[in-house]
N, C-alpha and C positions, 0 to 999 in steps of 0.2 A: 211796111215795118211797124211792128206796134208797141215799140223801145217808149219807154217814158219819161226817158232822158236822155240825154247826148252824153255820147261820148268819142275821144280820140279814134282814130284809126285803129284795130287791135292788129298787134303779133299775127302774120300771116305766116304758113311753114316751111315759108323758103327764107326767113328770116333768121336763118339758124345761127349765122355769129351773135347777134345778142340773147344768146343762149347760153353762148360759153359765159357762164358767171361769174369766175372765179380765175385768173392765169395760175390759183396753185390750187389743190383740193387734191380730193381723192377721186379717183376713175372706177368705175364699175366696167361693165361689159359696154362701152360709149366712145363713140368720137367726140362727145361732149366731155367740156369737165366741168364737174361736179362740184360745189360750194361745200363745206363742213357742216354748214348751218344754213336754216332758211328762216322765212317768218311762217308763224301758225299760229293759232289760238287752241289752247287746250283747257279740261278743267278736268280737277283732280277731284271733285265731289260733286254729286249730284246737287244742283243750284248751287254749287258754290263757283267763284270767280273765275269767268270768261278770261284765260288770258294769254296778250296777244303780246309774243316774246321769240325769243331764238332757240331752234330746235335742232338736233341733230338728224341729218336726211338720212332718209329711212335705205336700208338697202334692198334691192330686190331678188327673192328665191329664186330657187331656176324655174319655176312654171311663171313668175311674175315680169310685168315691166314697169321702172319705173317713169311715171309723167310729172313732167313742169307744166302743174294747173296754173291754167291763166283766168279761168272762174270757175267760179261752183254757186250754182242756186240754193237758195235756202228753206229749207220744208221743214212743214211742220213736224216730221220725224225727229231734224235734228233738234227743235224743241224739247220735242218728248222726251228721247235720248238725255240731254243735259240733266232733266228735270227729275228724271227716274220713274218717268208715268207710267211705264210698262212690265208686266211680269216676264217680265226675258233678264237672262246677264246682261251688263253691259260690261266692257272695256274698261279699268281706271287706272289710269288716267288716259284720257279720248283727246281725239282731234275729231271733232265729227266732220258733218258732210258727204256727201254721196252724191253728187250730181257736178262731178268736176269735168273741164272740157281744159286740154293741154296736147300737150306734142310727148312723144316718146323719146326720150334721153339716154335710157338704159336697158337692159333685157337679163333676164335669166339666161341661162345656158340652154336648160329647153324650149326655148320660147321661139318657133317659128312663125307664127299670124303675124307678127308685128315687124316692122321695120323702124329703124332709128330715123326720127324727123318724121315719123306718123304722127295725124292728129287724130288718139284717142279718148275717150270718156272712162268715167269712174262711176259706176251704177250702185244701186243697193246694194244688190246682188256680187260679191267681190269674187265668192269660188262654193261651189259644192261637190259634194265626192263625184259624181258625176257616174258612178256606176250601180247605186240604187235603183226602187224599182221607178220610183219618181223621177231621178232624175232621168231616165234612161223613156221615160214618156214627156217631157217634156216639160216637168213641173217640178225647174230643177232650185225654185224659191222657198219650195216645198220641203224641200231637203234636212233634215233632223241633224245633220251636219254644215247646215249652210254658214259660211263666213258674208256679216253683213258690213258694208265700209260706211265707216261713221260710227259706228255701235258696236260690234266686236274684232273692227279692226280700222285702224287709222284712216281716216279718211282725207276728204279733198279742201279743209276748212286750211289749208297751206299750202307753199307753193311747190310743194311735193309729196307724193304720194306714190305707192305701191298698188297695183290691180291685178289678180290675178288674166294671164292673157286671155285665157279660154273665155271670159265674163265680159273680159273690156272691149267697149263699144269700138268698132271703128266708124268715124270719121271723116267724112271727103275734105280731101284736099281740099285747101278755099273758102271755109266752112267757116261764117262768125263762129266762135268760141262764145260769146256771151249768151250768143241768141240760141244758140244749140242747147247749150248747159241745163237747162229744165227739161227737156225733152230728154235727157236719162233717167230721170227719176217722175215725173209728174205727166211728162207725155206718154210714155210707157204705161204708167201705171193706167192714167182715163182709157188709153185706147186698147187696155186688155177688158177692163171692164166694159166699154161698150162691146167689145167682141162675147163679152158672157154673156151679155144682155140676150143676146140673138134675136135681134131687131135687122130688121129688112128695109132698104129704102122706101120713105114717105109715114114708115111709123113717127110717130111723137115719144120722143124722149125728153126729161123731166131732168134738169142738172140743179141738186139743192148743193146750194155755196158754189153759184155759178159766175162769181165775179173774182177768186181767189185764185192763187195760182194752179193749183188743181181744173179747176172750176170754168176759167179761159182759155184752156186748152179743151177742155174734154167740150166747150161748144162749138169749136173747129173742129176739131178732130170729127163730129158728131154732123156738123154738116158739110163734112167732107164725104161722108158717109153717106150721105143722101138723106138723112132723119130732117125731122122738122123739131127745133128744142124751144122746151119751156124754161125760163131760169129763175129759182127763188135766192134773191141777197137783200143784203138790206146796208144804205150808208151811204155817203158821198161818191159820186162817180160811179156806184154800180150796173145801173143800167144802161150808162153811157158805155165802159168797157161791154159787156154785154151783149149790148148791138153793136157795136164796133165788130166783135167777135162774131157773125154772122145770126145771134138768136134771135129767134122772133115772139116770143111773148116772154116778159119778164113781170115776176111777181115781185112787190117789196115785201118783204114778211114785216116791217113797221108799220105799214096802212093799209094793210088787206085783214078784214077782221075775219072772217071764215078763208081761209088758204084753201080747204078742201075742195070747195063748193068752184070756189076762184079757178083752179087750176081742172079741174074736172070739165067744168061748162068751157071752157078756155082750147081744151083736146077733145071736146065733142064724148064724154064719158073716162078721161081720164087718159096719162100720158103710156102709152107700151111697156114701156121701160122706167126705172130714175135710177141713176148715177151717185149715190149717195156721198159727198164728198165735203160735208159738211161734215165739221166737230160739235156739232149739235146733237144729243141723246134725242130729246123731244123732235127737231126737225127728221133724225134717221128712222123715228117710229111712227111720225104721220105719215111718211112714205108708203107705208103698207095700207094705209087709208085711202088716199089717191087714186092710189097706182089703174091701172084698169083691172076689169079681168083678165085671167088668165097671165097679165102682165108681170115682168120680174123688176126686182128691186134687187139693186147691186150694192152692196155694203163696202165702203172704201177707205172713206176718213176714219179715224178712229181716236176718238176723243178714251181720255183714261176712264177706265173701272165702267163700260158705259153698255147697257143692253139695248137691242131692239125689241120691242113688243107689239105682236102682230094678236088681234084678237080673234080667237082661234075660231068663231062660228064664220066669220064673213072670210077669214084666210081662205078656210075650208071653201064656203059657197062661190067664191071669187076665183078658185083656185091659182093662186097666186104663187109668184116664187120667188123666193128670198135667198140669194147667193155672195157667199162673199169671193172677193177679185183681191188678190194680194200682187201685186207688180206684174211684170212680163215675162218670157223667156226670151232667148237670143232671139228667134225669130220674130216675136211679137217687137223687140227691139230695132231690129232691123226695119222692119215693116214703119213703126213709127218714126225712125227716122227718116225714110223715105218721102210721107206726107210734108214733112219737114221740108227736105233737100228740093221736091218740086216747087215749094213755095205755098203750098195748100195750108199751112199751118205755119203762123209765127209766135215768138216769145212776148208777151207783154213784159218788159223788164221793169227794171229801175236798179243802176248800177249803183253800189256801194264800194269803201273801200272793204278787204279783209277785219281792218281794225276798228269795224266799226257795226261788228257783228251784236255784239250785246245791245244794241240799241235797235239795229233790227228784230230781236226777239222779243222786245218790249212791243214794237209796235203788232207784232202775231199776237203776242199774248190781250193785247187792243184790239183786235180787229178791222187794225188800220190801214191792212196790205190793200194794193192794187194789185192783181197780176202776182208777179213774182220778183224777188227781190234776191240778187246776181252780185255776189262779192269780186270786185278786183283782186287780186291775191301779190300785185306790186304796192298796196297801200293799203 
C-alpha cells in the first residue's frame, strides 16, 4: 500500500445501517433514508470562496443513482474548474469533483446496472447521449453533449452525489474506497493514454510530472505494462515516490542542465513514448525534442491557454507523433480498474478532511502534492 498516511478502518458495504442517516428525511427509490441536507463545498464564482456548508441532497433522474461518497480525490481539473481556466461552460454555482467512490443509496426508476448497497464511483464522464456517432464508437468523452461531474454538473466534493448509471463505475465489493477514488479519474485517464501511446512491452516510456497524482499512476500502470519508464519531476520526495512506483530512471528537471541530452543517452536514442502530464507549456514542448523517432507524444495535462510546439523540420525528419488522450471509456475504465483490483497498481494517497479542501488547492497551486490528495467527506 502506498497510502501516505493512516487512517481508520473505512465504511465497508455491508455496513449499511450506519447509512441510515437520518430516522426522518425524505425517501427516494431506497431502503435507505435519506438526510434533507448533507455537507459539501461549493463556490458561486470563479476564485471566489470555497465553501464548506449544508446543502440540499440532490435527487436522482430515472437514468441516475444516487451515491453516499465516502471520498473523492482531488485533480487538477477541479482546480481549473473553480478557477475558470478553461474555455468550456461551467456549472454556477458547482460542487466539483469527479473522482468519488460511495455505496448506492437511491436509483432512478430506469436504472437497472446498479443495486442498492453497491459500491459505485463518480467519473468525469457523468452521461452522454450515447447514440452519436462517437459515442456509438466508443469515444463517448468525445461527445458534444457530454455532461462532465464537477464542472457542468454537481459532483463528488459532498457527501452526495447524483451519476448518471450507464457512466458510473462499478466497484467490487470490498473495495477501499479511498485507495480506489483516483483510479476514476487519474488511473483511467494515464492508462488510456499509455494505450494511445501504442507502445509494446520493453519500449521506454517518458512520464513528465511523474511524481504527481497523475504521474504515479501512469508509472505503474506503465510498468505493469511491461515498458521500462523514465520520470522527469522536481522537489522533495519525488524521486523517492517514483521508485517506490516501480520507475527506473528519474530526471530532476532542477539539476539536469540539458534534460534533452539526459533523457535521450539515458533510453539509448530517446524514450518510445512520453505521457505528458505535466502542467508545464515549456516541459509539454520539449517532449517533442526527446521523444525518439518515429516515437509518440501523448498530450494529457493541460495547463490554461497553453500550446505545444513541435519544430516542424525535425517533427517531419523524426516522424513523430503528437496525440492528445482525453479520459477513458467504460471499457478503458473497467480495464483500469482491474489492474487496480489485482493489486498491480495502488493509490499514493494522503487523506484530508472534505473541509479542508481550500487548503488542498493552495498546495496544487505550490507544487506541493505527493501522489494524490483524497478528501473524507465525514469531516
Amino acid at each position: 500500500m502506498l497510502r501516505l498516511t493512516t487512517i481508520s478502518p473505512i465504511l465497508k458495504n455491508t455496513a449499511f445501517s450506519s447509512l441510515r442517516l437520518a430516522t426522518t428525511g425524505r425517501r427516494f427509490n431506497s431502503a435507505f433514508t435519506i438526510p434533507e441536507t448533507h455537507k459539501g463545498v461549493i463556490f458561486y464564482e470563479h476564485g471566489g470562496k470555497l465553501e464548506y456548508k449544508d446543502l440540499p441532497i440532490p435527487k436522482p433522474k430515472p437514468n441516475e443513482i444516487l451515491v453516499n461518497v465516502k471520498y473523492s480525490g482531488v485533480c487538477h481539473t477541479d482546480l481549473h474548474a473553480w478557477k475558470g481556466d478553461w474555455p468550456l461552460p461551467v456549472k454556477l454555482p458547482l460542487i466539483g469533483g469527479h473522482e468519488g467512490a460511495g455505496v448506492v443509496v437511491a436509483r432512478g426508476e430506469n436504472v437497472k446496472n446498479f443495486e442498492l448497497g453497491d459500491l459505485a464511483g463518480i467519473k468525469w464522464l457523468n452521461g452522454s447521449c450515447m447514440s452519436c456517432e462517437l459515442c456509438e464508437s466508443g469515444h463517448e468523452a468525445n461527445c458534444l453533449q457530454a455532461d462532465l461531474s464537477g464542472y457542468t454538473h454537481d459532483g463528488s466534493f459532498a457527501q452526495y452525489a447524483t451519476a448518471d448509471a450507464i457512466q458510473a463505475a462499478k466497484i467490487p465489493k470490498g473495495t477501499d474506497l479511498a485507495e480506489v477514488a483516483p483510479i476514476l479519474c487519474a488511473g483511467v485517464t494515464v492508462y488510456k493514454a499509455l494505450k494511445t501511446a501504442d507502445l509494446k512491452p520493453g519500449d521506454w516510456v517518458c512520464i513528465s510530472g511523474a511524481s504527481g497524482g497523475l504521474g504515479s499512476l501512469a508509472t505503474q500502470y506503465a510498468k505493469a505494462m511491461g515498458l521500462r519508464v523514465i520520470g522527469i519531476d522536481g522537489g522533495e520526495g519525488k524521486k523517492e515516490l517514483f521508485e517506490k512506483c516501480g520507475g527506473e530512471v528519474f530526471i530532476d528537471f532542477r539539476e539536469t542542465k540539458d534534460i534533452v541530452s539526459a533523457i535521450q543517452e539515458a533510453t539509448n536514442g530517446g524514450p518510445h513514448g512520453v505521457i505528458n502530464v505535466s502542467v508545464s507549456e515549456a516541459a509539454i514542448s520539449m517532449s517533442t525534442q526527446y521523444v525518439r523517432p518515429t516515437g509518440t507524444v501523448v498530450l494529457v495535462g493541460l495547463p490554461a491557454n497553453a500550446y505545444v510546439k513541435s519544430e516542424v523540420f525535425s517533427h517531419v525528419v523524426k516522424s513523430i507523433n503528437i496525440k492528445g488522450s482525453y479520459v477513458g471509456n467504460r471499457a478503458d475504465t473497467r480495464e483500469a480498474l482491474d489492474f487496480f483490483i489485482r493489486g498491480l497498481v495502488k493509490s499514493p494517497i494522503k487523506i484530508i478532511g472534505l473541509s479542508e479542501l481550500p487548503e488542498a488547492f493552495k498546495l496544487m497551486e505550490q507544487g506541493k502534492v505527493l501522489g494524490r490528495m483524497v478528501v473524507d467527506t465525514t469531516r
